[in-house]
C-alpha positions as CSV (number, residue, x, y, z in Angstrom):
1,X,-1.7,174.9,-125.9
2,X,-0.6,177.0,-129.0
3,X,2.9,178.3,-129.2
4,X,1.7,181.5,-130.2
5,X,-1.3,181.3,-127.1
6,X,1.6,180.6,-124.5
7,X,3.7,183.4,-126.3
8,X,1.1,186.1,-125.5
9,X,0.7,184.4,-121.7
10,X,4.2,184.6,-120.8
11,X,4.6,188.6,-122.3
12,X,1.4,189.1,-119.8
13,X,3.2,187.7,-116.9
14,X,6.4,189.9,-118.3
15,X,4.3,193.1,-118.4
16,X,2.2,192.5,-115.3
17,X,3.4,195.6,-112.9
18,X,3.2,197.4,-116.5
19,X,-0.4,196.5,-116.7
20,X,-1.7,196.8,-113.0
21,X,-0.1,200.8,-113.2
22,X,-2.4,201.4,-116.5
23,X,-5.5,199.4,-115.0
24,X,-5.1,202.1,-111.9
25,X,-4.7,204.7,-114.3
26,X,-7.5,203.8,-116.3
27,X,-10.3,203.3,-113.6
28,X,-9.1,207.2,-112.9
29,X,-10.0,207.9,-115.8
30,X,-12.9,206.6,-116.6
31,X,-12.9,206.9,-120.0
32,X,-16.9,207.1,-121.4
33,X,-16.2,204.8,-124.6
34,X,-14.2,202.0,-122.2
35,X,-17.1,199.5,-122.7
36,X,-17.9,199.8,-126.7
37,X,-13.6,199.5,-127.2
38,X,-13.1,197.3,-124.8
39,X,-16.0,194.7,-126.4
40,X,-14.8,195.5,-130.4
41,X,-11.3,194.4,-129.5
42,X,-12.7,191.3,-128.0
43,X,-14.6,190.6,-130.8
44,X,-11.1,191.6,-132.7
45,X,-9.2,189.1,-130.7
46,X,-11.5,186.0,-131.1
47,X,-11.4,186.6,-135.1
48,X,-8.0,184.8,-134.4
49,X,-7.8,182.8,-130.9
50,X,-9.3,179.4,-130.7
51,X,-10.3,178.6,-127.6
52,X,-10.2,174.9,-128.9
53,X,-6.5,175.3,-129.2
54,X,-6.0,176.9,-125.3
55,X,-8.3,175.4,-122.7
56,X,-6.3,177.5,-120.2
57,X,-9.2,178.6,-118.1
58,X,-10.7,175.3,-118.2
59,X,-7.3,173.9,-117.1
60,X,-6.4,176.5,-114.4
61,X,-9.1,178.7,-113.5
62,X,-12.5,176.9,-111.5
63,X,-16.1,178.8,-112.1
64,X,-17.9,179.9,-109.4
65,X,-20.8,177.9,-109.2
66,X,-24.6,179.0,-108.6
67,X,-27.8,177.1,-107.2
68,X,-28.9,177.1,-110.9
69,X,-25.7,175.8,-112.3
70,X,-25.6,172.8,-110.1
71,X,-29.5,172.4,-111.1
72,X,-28.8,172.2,-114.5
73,X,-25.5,170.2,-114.5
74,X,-27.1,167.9,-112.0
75,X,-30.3,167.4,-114.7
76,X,-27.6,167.5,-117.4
77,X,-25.8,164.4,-116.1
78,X,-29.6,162.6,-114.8
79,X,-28.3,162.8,-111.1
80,X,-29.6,164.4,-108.3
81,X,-28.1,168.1,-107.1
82,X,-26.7,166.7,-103.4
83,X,-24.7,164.3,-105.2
84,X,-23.3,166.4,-107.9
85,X,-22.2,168.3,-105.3
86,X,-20.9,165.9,-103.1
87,X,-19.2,164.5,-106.4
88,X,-17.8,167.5,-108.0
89,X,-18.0,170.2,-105.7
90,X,-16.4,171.9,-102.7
91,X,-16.6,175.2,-100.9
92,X,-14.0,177.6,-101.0
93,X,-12.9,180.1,-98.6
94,X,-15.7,182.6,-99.4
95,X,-18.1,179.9,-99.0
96,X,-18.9,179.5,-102.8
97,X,-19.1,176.4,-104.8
98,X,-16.4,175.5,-107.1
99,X,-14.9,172.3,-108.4
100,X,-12.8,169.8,-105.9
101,X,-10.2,170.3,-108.6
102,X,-8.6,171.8,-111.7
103,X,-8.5,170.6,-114.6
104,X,-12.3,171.2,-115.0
105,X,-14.1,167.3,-114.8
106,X,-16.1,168.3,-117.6
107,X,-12.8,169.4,-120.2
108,X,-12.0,166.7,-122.5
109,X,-8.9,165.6,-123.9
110,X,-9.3,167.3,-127.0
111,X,-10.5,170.9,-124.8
112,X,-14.1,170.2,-125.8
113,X,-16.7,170.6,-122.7
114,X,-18.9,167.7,-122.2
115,X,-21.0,169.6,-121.0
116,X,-20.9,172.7,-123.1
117,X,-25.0,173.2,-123.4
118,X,-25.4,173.7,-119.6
119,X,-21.7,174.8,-118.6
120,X,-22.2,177.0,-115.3
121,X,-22.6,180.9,-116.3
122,X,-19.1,181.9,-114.7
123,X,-17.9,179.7,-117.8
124,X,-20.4,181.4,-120.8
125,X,-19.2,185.0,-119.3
126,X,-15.3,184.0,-119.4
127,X,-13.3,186.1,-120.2
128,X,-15.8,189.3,-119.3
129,X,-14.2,191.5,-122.2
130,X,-17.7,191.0,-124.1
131,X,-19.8,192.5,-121.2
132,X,-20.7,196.1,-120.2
133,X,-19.5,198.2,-117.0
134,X,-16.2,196.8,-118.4
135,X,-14.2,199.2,-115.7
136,X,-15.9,197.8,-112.8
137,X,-14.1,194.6,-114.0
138,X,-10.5,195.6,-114.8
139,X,-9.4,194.0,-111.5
140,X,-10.3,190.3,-112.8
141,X,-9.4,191.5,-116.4
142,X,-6.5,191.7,-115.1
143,X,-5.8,188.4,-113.5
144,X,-7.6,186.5,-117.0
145,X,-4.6,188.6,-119.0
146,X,-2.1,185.9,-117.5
147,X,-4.6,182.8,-118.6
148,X,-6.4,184.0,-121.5
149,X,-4.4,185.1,-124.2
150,X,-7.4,187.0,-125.9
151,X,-7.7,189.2,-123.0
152,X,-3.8,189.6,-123.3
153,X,-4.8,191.1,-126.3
154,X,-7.8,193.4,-125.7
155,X,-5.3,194.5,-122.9
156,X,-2.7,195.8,-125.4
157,X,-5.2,197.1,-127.5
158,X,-6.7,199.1,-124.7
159,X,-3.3,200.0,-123.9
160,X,-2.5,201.3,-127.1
161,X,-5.9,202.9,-127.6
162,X,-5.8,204.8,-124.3
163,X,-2.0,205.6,-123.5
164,X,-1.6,207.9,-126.2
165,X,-5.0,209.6,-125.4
């Protein structure tokens, strides 16, 4: 990982009780401009992380997988749905499908996903800074500030955008 990527990781982990108070105080709040600031400070962020240089959710964090992700992967890969499963898969305690283990099978050495085209959508949504109804997902905002070091960003932004407001 980048130097500067785990620099940003670690001040998240430093900050964290910091962060958690102004996530509570912001869902109070509900500010009506939380989704369009939330999305142009990702957008901000990603001008300068390279996800190439991280990997950290691919390393750390499993997707949760859907009937239609295992379709595709299994179609991907030219093998039949029961035995990607039975291959790649187990179920967790809330009886979803996620991989048997981390890192993800799929991440090269070089962070490149082999199987980018048809990666499950948990993975095309990461980090959820880009989506709408932003403060109905603080709580795993939250969580991706201490893997993703572009949502330790949008965090501080948000932070320094709705502190002082």
């Amino acid at each position: 990982m980048h130097p500067d990527y785990q620099k940003k990781l670690d001040q998240a982990k430093v900050l964290k009780k910091e962060t958690k108070a102004f996530f509570g105080t912001l869902k109070k709040r509900r500010p009506s401009d939380l989704d369009k600031v939330t999305n142009a400070l990702h957008h901000e962020a990603f001008e300068h992380i390279d996800c190439l240089q991280c990997a950290n959710c691919c390393r750390t964090t499993g997707p949760l997988l859907k009937a239609k992700d295992i379709d595709a992967l299994a179609a991907h890969l030219k093998i039949r749905p029961a035995i990607f499963t039975d291959t790649y898969l187990r179920v967790d305690e809330d009886k979803d499908f996620v991989f048997k283990s981390m890192p993800c099978p799929f991440l090269g050495e070089d962070n490149y996903c082999s199987v980018y085209a048809e990666r499950p959508g948990a993975c095309r949504d990461y980090p959820h800074t880009q989506q709408r109804d932003i403060r109905q997902k603080l709580d795993i905002t939250f969580e991706n500030t201490m893997i993703c070091p572009a949502v330790a960003d949008v965090v501080e932004g948000l932070k320094k955008r709705y502190s002082t407001v």
